[in-house]
N, C-alpha and C positions, 0 to 999 in steps of 0.2 A: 192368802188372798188379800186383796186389798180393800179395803173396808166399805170402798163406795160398791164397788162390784160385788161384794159379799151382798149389802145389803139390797142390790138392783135383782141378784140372783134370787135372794132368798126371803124376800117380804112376801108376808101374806095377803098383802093389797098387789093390785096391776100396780108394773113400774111402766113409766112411759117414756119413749126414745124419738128425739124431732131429728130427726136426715135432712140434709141439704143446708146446714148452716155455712153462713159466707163470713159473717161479718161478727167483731167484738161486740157492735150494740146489739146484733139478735141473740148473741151466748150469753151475754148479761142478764138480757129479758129471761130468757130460759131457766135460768139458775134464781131469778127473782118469782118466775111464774110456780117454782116448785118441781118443773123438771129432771126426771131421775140420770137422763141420759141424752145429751146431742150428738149426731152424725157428721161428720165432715167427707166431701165426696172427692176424692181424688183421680175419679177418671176423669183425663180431659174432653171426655165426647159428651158428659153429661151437662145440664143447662143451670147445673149446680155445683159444678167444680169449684172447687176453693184449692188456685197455686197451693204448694208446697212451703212458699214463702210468705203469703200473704196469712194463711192456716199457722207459721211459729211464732208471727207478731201477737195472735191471741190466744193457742190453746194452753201456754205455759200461763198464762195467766188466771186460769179455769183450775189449775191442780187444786184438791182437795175441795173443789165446790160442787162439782158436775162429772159425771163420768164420759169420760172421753170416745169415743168411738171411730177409727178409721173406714170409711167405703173403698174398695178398692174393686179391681174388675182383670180379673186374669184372662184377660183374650189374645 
C-alpha cells in the first residue's frame, strides 16, 4: 500500500479529506494546513469540476505530499 494511504487508513487520529479542489494555490494551502487528503471533482455537472487538463498541471506536483483523491460520478 502506499504509505500516504496506509497512514490516511490507518491513524488513530480522524484523517481529514477537502473535495472540490480547483486550483495549485488551494492544494498547496491544504498540504501546508496539515491536510491528510484533497478531492478533485471530475464530473462536469458539478460547480466544482476541475478539467482533466487543468487537474495534470497540479496533481503530479502533490506526489508524495498529499493524498490524492479522484470524484468521479457514473451516471
Amino acid at each position: 500500500m502506499h504509505p500516504l494511504l496506509d497512514s490516511f487508513l490507518s491513524s488513530a487520529a480522524p484523517s481529514l479529506k477537502i473535495c472540490g479542489v480547483t486550483t495549485v494555490d488551494d492544494a498547496n494551502r491544504l498540504t501546508e494546513l496539515g491536510v491528510h487528503a484533497l478531492g478533485v471533482n471530475f464530473w462536469p455537472e458539478s460547480r466544482r469540476y476541475c478539467p482533466p487538463d487543468a487537474a495534470r498541471q497540479f496533481l503530479p506536483t502533490l506526489k508524495d505530499r498529499i493524498l490524492r483523491v479522484g470524484v468521479f460520478v457514473n451516471a
